[in-house]
Every structure is written in structure tokens, then in C-alpha cells.
Steps between C-alpha positions, in 0.01 A plus 500: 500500500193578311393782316206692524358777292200745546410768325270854568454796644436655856156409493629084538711555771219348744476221291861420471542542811214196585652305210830516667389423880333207357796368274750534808285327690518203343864552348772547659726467252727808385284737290651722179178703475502807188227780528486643152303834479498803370318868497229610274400773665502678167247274393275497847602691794385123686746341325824478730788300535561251837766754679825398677364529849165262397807270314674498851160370661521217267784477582480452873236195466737331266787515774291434822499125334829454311778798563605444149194571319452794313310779322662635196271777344549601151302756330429462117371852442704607249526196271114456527447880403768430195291229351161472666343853529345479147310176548148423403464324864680819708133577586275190635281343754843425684778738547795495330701259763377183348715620233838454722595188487477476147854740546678232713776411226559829463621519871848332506476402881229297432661106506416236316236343646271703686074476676352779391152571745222688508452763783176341610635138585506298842726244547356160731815317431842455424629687168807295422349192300317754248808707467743127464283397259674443162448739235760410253334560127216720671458838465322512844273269667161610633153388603191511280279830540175394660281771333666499183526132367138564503455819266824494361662140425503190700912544532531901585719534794487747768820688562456570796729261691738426213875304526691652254797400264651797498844321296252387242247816469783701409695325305162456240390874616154348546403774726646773305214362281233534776582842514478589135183310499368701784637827335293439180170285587222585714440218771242457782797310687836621355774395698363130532328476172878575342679284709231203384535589135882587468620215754459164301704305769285468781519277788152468657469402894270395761232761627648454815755759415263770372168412658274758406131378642524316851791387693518107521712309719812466252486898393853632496380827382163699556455735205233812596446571117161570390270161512144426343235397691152425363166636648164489470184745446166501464370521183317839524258429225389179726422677831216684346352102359571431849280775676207371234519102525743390713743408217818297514812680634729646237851540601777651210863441575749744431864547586622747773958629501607552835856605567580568831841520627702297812543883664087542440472340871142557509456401182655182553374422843137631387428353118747262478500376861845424477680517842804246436798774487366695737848498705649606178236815463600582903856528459444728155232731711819562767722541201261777365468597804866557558530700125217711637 
């Protein structure tokens, strides 16, 4: 068996939903998959849990492949109200889902060993030697964060594909400690800057399992997180040399974010020119389709 954790609201669904297509495509093996969410409607009227009936849709991909797969969903509202509510980071650039898995010791269903994921993930391969992969000592292993080893440090993980030790993250409440660091201290990242400074006991792993610019030929996992890419201008001051003497071109480079999503198809297709799940996107339209 191997366990599987995601974590958000109803506005992920069509991401896990792609995440899943694409991890069952590849594995076959029986799947213990837990949904945690929870409603914040209080908060944001936008902000609502994944339901039972969008569980069971989950669900129903998980069984097409193995019959003894499942969904479990759990919803966290009420502990997360208890202690988060009055955090410095309840109001950011990202909503407060990122917070979630930072909750997963609290849940007691949650085993000992579990792959947490990102909503926005597509799987090209098989699953099972990440989630084998020996973590004894390790508070989690992840991959290094593209974007931030280069304004942050040279060693800050991204959490979003992250193989947790659940035995030995509660035992040394290490993320009990996330969460009172993201209670108390303003962060531009919160959930992963707190799991990099808390979690001493990292195991770090090939980009292959978190690759977060271009899919290569060994990527296990394609991460759609935000990426850099640099770009060039035309240095406005030159043009107007250039209309008097013919001067030298001037061009300035500067960096440009883009973060668009596996279930942005045009997106995808159009700036990223990415076509290689495309099979994965059809079946998720007629899955839409069928919610519809």
C-alpha cells in the first residue's frame, strides 16, 4: 500500500483530480489516499471544503485501477479554527490551505509514513521508488526549490512533493513548531519557510521527484509551481541614441513569474507548449464533464 495525502479546498479539485489520473496511470499499486480540508467560509465566502460527492469522484479514479484504493476525506476545520485563526499569515498572497498539512499529526489516521503532494503535480512515472525510499532519521525528504535556493539559501526545499516521517515528526512535535512559528512571524512563504527552519533532519532528493522547470527524460514528478524565466528589453533611454546615430543595441534583462496550472489547458498548450499529458487532460475534461 502507499499513502497519499493532499490537502485544499474546492477550488483544487481539478487539479487533484489530474494529479490522480496521472499517478494511476503509472501505479497500479493499492492507493490509501487522505483529502484533508476544511471550511473557511467565515473567513472568505470562496473558501470551501472538497464535499463528499467531489471525495466520491476521487474516489471512482482511484478504483477504476486498483478496487482497493481509496479516498478517505478528513476535514480539519475545527482544530485549525482552535489554533490557527489568530495567525499573522491567516491573510497572504496564498490562501490559507498551504497551511493544512502543517495539521497532519494532529489527524490520528494519518500513518506513519506518508507523500504529501501538491494539487498542481503530474506524475510521468511510477510513484513507488520515491515513496520506498528510506527515511529513517529524516523528518521528510524533498527536492530543492528552484526559485528559492536562489533568493533564499542554496539548501531551501520546496514542500511541495514532500515524504514524510510522520513516527518521527510527532514524536519531536516539529510541526507543532511550524505552526507556532507561522502563528507568530510574518513570512512571504509560511508553510515551507517553517518546515525548512523547524525540520533540521532533512533528506534531500533528486529533482526528478519535484521537477519544477522542464520535464527531462528521468522526471518522476512534474511540479506546475511558479518558475522564473529571464527576459529581455530594450533599454528605452537607447532607442532615442538610436533614432540619432545608429547606436549599439541595448537590451536589459529582467525576470518574468509565470504560474500556470496543469487544468490551465490553454495555458499550457499555448505558453508553455506542453502537450505530453494531453490523454491525462482528456479523460479530466469528461470527468468535468460528467460533474457538470
Amino acid at each position: 500500500m502507499i499513502n497519499l495525502m493532499f490537502c485544499g479546498n474546492d477550488k483544487v479539485l481539478d487539479g487533484m483530480i489530474i494529479s490522480l489520473l496521472s499517478i494511476v496511470k503509472h501505479c497500479k499499486k493499492e492507493l490509501n489516499v487522505f483529502v484533508l480540508t476544511m471550511d473557511l467560509t467565515q473567513i472568505n465566502e470562496k473558501y470551501r471544503p472538497i464535499t463528499k460527492s467531489q471525495a466520491e469522484v476521487l474516489d471512482k479514479i482511484l478504483k477504476k485501477v486498483n478496487n482497493k484504493s481509496k479516498i478517505t476525506l478528513i476535514d480539519i476545520t475545527d482544530i485549525f479554527k482552535d489554533e490557527m485563526l489568530n495567525s499573522v499569515n491567516i491573510n497572504t498572497h496564498y490562501t490559507p490551505y498551504i497551511l493544512v498539512r502543517l495539521f497532519s499529526d494532529r489527524v490520528n489516521e494519518i500513518p506513519d509514513k506518508i507523500l504529501y503532494l501538491d494539487s498542481d503535480i503530474v506524475v510521468y512515472k511510477n510513484i513507488e521508488p520515491l515513496y520506498n525510499m528510506k527515511i529513517d532519521g529524516y523528518d521528510y525528504a524533498a527536492c530543492i526549490d528552484e526559485i528559492g535556493k536562489v533568493f533564499i539559501s542554496k539548501d531551501y526545499i520546496n514542500s511541495g512533493v514532500l515524504l514524510m516521517n510522520m513516527k518521527k515528526l510527532r514524536q519531536e512535535n516539529s510541526l507543532s513548531k511550524c505552526r507556532e512559528m507561522v502563528i507568530n512571524k510574518k513570512m512571504l512563504l509560511p508553510d515551507q519557510t517553517a518546515l525548512n527552519k523547524i525540520c533540521k533532519d532533512k533528506k534531500y532528493i533528486e529533482r526528478k521527484y519535484n521537477e519544477q522547470k522542464k520535464r527531462a527524460s528521468d522526471t518522476v514528478i512534474r511540479h506546475y509551481s511558479m518558475t522564473m524565466k529571464i527576459m529581455f528589453t530594450l533599454d528605452l533611454q537607447k532607442r532615442k541614441i538610436i533614432k540619432q546615430n545608429c547606436s549599439i543595441l541595448k537590451f536589459i534583462p529582467f525576470l518574468k513569474f509565470l504560474n500556470i496550472k496543469p487544468w490551465n489547458i490553454e495555458g499550457i498548450h499555448k505558453i508553455y507548449k506542453i502537450h505530453d499529458f494531453d490523454d491525462i487532460l482528456k479523460e479530466y475534461q469528461k470527468i468535468k464533464g460528467e460533474i457538470k
